[in-house]
Each structure stands twice: as structure tokens, then as C-alpha cells.
N, C-alpha and C positions, 0 to 999 in steps of 0.2 A: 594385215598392214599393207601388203601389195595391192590390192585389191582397191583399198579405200585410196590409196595413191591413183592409181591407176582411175578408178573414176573422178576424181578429182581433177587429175590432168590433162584425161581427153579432150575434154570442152576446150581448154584453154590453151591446148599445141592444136587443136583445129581452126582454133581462130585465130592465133596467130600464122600460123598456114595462109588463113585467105588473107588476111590482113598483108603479108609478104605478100600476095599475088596482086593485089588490088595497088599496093604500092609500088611496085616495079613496074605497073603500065604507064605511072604518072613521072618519074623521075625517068632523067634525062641519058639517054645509052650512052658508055662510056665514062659516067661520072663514074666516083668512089663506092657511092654507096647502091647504085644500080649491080657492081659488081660484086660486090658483098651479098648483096640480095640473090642475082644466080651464082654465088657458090655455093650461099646457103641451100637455095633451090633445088638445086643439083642433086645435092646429098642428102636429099629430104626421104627419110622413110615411110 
């Protein structure tokens, strides 16, 4: 069951990964959600 999790998820927390990086170059430093994006960043495993 791990397993089947596990390859199911990878694809989709690595694109969500770039997807977060691609979009914290475009929004604006300082706003709300630029900052939500580097916490989330931050503590990314």
C-alpha cells in the first residue's frame, strides 16, 4: 500500500515543487502569498 502511495505521489509533490518555484519568481516580494510560498519553500523536503 506504501509503495503504490508513494509512486503515485512522487510525480505530483515534484510538480508541485517546480510549480511553487516557477511561481514565487512571478509574484511580487513582500506580498502574502510570496511569503507563504518561502515558508512553504523553506521546509520543503
Amino acid at each position: 500500500r506504501q509503495r503504490i502511495r508513494q509512486e503515485k505521489a512522487a510525480p505530483i509533490i515534484d510538480a508541485l515543487h517546480t510549480w511553487m518555484i516557477a511561481q514565487r519568481q512571478l509574484v511580487p516580494e513582500g506580498s502574502a502569498i510570496a511569503k507563504a510560498l518561502d515558508y512553504s519553500l523553506k521546509r520543503w523536503i
